[in-house]
N, C-alpha and C positions, 0 to 999 in steps of 0.2 A: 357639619358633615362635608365632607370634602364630594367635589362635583368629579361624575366619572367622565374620563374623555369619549366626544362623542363622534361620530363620524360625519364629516362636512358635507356629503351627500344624501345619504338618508337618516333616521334620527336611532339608528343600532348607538348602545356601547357599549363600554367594558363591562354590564354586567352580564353579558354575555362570554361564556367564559373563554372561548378560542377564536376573538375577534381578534383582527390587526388593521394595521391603518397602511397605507402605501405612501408616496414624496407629498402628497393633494391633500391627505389626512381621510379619504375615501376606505372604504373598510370592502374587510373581506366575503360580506354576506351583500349587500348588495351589489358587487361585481358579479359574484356568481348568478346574483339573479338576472341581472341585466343578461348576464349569459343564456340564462335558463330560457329567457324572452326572445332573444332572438332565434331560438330553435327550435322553438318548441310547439309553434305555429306556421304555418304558411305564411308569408305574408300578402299574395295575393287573394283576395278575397273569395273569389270563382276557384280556387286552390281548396280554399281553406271550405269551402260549400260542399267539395266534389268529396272529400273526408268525411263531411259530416253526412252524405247521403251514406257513404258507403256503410258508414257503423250503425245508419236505421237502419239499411236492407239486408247488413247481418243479423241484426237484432230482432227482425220480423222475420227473419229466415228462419231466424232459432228456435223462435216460439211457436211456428208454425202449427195448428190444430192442439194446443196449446190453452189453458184458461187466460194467463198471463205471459206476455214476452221478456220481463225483463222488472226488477223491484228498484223501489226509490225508497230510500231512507228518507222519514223528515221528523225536525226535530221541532219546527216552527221557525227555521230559520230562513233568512231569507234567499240566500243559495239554495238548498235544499228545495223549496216552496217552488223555486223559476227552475228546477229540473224538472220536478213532475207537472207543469206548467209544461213545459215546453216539449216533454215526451208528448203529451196530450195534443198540443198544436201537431205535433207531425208523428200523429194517426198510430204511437206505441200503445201497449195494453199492460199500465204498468200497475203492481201491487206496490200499496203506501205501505211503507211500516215503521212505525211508531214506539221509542220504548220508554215508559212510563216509569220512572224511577222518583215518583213522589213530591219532586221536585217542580214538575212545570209551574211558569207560569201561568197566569191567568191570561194574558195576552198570548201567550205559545201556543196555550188548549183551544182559544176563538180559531187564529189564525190556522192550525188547523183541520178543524171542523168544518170553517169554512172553506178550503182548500179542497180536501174531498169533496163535498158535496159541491160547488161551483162546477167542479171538473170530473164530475162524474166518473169517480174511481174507489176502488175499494182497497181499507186501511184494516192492515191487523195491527192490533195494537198490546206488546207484550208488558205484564204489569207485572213487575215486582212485587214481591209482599215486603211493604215495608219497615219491618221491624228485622227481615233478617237485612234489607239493605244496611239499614242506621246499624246495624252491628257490622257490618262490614267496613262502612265509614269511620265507624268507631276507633276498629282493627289498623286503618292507616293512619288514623290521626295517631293512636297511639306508638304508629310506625316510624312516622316523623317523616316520611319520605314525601316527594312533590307532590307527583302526579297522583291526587285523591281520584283525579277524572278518569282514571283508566279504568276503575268500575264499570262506569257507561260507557266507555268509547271501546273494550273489548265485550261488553253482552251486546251491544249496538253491531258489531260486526258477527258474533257468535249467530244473534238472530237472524241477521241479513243470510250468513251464510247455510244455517239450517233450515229456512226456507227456499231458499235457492234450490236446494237439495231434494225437498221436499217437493214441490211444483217442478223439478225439471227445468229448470229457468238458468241459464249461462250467463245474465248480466245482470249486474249489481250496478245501475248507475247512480253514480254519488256528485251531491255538491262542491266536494273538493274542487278545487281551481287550479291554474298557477297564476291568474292575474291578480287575486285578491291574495291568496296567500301559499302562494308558491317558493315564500322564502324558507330556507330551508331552516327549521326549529334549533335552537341551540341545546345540545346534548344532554346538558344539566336542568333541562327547564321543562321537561318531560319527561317519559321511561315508552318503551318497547309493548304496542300498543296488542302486539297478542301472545302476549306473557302471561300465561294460566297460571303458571307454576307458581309465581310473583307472587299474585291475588290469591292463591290458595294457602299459602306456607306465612304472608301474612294474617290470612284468615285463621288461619289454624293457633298462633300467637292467641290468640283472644277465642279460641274453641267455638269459633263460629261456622256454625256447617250451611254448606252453600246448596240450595234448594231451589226456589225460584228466578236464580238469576242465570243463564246458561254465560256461559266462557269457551273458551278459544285458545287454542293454542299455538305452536308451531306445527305439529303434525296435523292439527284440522284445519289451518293455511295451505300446507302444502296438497292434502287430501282434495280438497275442495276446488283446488286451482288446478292441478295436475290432473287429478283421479276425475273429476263432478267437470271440469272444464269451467268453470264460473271464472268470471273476467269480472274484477272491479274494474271499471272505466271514471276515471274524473269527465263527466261529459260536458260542461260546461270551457273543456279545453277543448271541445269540439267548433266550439261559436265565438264570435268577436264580445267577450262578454265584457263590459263596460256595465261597473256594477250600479250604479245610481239610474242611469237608464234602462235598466232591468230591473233593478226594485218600483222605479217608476211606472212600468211597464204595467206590475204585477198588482201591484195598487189602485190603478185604474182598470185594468179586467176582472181581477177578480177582488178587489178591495182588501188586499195585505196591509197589515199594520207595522213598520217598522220598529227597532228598536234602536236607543242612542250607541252600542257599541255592539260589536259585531261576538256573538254565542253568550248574548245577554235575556235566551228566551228561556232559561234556567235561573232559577232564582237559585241555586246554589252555585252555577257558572261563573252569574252576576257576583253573589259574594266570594266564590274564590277566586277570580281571577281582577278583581275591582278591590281585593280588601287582604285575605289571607294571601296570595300569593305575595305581593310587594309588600306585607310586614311583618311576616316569616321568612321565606326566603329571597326577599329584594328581586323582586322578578316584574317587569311592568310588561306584560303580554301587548299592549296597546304598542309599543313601538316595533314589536314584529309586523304588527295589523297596519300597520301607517307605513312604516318600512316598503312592506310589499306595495301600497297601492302608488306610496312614491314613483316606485320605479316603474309600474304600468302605465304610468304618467294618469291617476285618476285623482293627484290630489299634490300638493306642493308643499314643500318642506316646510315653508312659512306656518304651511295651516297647520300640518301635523304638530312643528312646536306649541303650537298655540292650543292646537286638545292636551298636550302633554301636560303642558301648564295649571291644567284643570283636572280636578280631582277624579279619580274614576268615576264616583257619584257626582253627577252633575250638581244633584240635591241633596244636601246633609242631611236633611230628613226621610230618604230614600235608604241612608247610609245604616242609618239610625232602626229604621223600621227592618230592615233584611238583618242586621243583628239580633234585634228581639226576636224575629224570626226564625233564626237558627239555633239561636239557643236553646228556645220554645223546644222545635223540631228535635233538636239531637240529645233534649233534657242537659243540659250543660247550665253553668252559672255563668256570670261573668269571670269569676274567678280560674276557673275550670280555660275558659278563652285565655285568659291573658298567661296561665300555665304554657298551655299548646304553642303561644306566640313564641315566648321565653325560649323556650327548648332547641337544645341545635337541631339541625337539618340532618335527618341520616340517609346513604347512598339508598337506591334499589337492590343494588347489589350486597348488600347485608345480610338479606335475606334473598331465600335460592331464586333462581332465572333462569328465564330460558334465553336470555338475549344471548350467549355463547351460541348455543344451538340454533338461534336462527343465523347469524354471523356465518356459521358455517354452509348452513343451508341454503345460503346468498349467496356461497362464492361457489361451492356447487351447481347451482342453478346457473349461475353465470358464464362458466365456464364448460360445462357440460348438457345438463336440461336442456337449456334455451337452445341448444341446435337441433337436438332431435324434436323439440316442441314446434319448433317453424319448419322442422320437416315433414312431421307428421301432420301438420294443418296445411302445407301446400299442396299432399298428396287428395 
């Protein structure tokens, strides 16, 4: 197999489809970041404090006589786990929520169980019925397209955002970062994360009717944000987040259990992003995840090559066990696996989208929204 060129700075390469290299052999995704770093924070520290008081005292402002001020997504992950940690240290009243797509791990469910109850906070937790999920899994495998994850990653924001709704509540604080993974995703290596239409029209290919699982569109984005005023905030771009002394942090207060790679507290995560993703469509998510901490300077090239070198499964018998697992789970053979592998990859765009519609929506917003929105909040 011929080796792809890599970039001499962080460990991106061609399989990312719109990378370039410059005179040094330095690539296009982490200059940007290195860009993204330097702007994206204060650098003085008493700077960067006086930010983070101001978006508690909006956030306690909001929820004012209020049940809750403000919801934390958690998946069991360890970003997610040191927001509502850290809400908690500085006196927010925040609703956990949880969405159970049949998949957790067993270490995800501890972690947390124990997470609520340590920090004395209340968790809803939305549960799919899993048989229409596995038919909708079905529906994308049979789609052939990437991102199987956009199942959970738009009911995870559908629910955040219909609770929001619900309770009266303006902030959605999320784990997202820009220090751990603030590099910007390569276009082919995902899809358009509140694309209803997507999930519906391939549900609909395999006559599966969507019941249990709520979604999300572009008009319940713009609804929700415009209309409801709900602010997704990345908060952990509020603090000097330095992830290993955070994880470390959280381990000793409240006894979190780590995992060996990062959105590995999904045992279908673990297998598609550790196993189907790089031997269907050649995709190794692990060098976006090293990439970034590169450049936040949390980890050094050396080492990143040297995880790359090693298999996603640390343990062949890890490899081995999550495969009988899933087959188990989605009634598949082996044969039935090694078909799905075979198959080429087909666009998102195949089937219908809303990603035109949001495109548009974007440069609307950007161009017109965003002035009368910072007008209408300074008044």
């Amino acid at each position: 197999m011929t080796s792809l060129h890599e970039c001499t700075r962080c460990v991106m390469d061609e399989s990312a489809n719109d990378i370039h290299f410059d005179a040094l052999g330095q690539c296009n995704y982490c200059t940007d970041m290195l860009n993204k770093l330097e702007n994206f924070q204060p650098s003085d520290p008493e700077a960067l404090k006086v930010k983070f008081e101001s978006l508690l005292s909006k956030v306690k402002k909001s929820g004012k006589g209020k049940r809750y001020d403000c919801i934390v997504g958690v998946s069991g992950g360890a970003d997610s786990a040191y927001v509502l940690y850290l809400a908690k240290q500085h006196g927010l009243r925040p609703l956990a929520v949880h969405m159970d797509n049949g998949w957790n791990s067993e270490l995800a469910v501890n972690n947390i169980e124990n997470l609520v109850r340590k920090l004395g906070v209340d968790l809803h937790t939305h549960v799919i019925n899993w048989q229409e999920y596995r038919a909708l899994q079905q529906a994308f495998f049979d789609a052939d397209v990437i991102d199987v994850e956009l199942l959970y990653d738009n009911a995870m924001l559908a629910v955040n955002y219909q609770l929001a709704t619900k309770y009266g509540i303006h902030y959605i604080l999320a784990g997202t970062n820009t220090t751990t993974e603030g590099m910007r995703m390569p276009t082919q290596w995902n899809w358009f994360k509140f694309d209803k239409k997507n999930i519906h029209a391939i549900a609909h290919r395999n006559n599966v009717k969507i019941k249990s699982m709520p979604t999300i569109g572009v008009f319940g984005y713009v609804w929700g944000r415009f209309v409801r005023r709900i602010e997704w905030v990345d908060f952990l771009d509020f603090v000097d987040y330095h992830k290993p002394k955070c994880l470390q942090e959280i381990q000793e207060k409240i006894g979190y259990r780590p995992y060996p790679y990062k959105h590995y507290e999904s045992i279908f995560t673990r297998f598609y992003q550790g196993y189907l993703l790089p031997q269907k469509f050649g995709v190794d998510k692990r060098r976006l995840h090293l990439s970034t901490l590169i450049c936040s300077c949390q980890m050094t090239r050396v080492e990143a090559k040297r995880l790359l070198k090693e298999s996603p499964y640390p343990d062949p018998d890890d490899l081995k066990s999550d495969i009988d697992y899933f087959l188990k789970k989605m009634n598949w053979t082996e044969d039935h696996l090694q078909d799905y592998l075979l198959r080429p990859e087909k666009s998102h765009t195949t089937y219908p989208s809303e990603s035109n519609r949001w495109e548009f929506s974007y440069k609307f917003y950007t161009t017109f929204l965003r002035r009368i929105y910072k007008r209408y909040n300074a008044e």
